[in-house]
C-alpha positions as a printed NumPy array, in Angstrom:
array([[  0.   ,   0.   ,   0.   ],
       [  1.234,   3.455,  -1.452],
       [  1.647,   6.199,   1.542],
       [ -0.524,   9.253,   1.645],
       [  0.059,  12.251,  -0.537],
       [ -1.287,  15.485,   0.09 ],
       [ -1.249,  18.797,  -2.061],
       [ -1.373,  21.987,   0.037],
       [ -0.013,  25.998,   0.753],
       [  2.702,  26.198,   3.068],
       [  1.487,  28.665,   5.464],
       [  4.037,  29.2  ,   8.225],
       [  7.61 ,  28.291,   8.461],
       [  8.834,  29.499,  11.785],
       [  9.936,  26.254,  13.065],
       [ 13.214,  24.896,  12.465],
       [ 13.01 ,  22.347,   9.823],
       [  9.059,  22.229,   9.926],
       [  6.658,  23.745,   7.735],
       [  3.106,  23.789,   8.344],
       [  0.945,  22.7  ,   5.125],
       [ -2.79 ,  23.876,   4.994],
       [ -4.97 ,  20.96 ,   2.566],
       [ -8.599,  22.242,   1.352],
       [-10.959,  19.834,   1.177],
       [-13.666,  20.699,  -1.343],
       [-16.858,  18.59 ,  -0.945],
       [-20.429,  19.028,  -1.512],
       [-22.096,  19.239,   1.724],
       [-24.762,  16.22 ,   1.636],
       [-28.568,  17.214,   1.931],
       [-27.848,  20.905,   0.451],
       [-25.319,  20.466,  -2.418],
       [-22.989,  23.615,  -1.6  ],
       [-19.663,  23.372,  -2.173],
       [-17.991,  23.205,   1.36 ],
       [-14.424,  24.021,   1.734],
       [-12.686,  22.338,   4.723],
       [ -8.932,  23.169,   5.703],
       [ -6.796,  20.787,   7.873],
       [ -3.535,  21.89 ,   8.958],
       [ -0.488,  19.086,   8.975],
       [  3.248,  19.643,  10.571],
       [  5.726,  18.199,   7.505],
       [  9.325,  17.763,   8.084],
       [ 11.463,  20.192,   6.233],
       [ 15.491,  19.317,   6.08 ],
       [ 16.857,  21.494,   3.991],
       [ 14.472,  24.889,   5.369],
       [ 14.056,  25.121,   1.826],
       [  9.878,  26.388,   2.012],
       [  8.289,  29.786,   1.654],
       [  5.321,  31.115,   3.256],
       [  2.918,  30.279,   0.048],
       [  4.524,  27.981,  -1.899],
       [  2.816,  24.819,  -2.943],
       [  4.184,  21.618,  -2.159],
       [  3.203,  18.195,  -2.234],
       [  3.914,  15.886,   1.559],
       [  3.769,  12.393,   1.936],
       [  2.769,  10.675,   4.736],
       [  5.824,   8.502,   7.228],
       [  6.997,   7.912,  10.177],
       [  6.14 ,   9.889,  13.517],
       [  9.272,  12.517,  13.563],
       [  7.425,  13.928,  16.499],
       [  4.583,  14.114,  18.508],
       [  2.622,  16.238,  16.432],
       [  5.035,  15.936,  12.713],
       [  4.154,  12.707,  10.475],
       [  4.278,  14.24 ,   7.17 ],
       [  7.278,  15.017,   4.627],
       [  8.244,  17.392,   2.054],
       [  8.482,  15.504,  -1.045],
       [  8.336,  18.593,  -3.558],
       [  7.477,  22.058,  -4.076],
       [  5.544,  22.352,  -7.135],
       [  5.163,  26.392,  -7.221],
       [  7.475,  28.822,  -5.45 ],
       [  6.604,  32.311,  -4.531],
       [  7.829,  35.202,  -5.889],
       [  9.461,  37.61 ,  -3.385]])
């Protein structure tokens, strides 16, 4: 079984070597039919302090680094401009 991929805005970076991803969910809500956006935040491991605040990047799901970080930077797929 593959591990977890998620595709999300890096929205904080103060940590050393941890980046804080936020993932929208976008689902239509089930007796009304609206579009419902949901946003979970996840702590991903960050080696290299490579991240922006708003770049995109993909995380994959591994082993507990901490006791709140169990996701990884696999790429960043769009960097900001600053």
């Amino acid at each position: 079984m593959a591990a977890k991929e998620r595709v999300g805005n890096v929205i904080s970076t103060k940590m050393d070597k941890t980046i804080v991803v936020a993932v929208e969910n976008r689902s239509p809500h089930p007796k009304y039919g609206k579009i419902v956006v949901k946003t979970k935040h996840y702590k991903a491991h960050d080696e290299e302090n490579q991240c922006q605040e708003g770049d995109r990047v993909r995380i994959q799901e591994t082993r507990p680094y901490s006791k709140t970080k169990r996701w990884i930077l696999r790429e960043i797929m769009n960097r900001t401009v600053v």
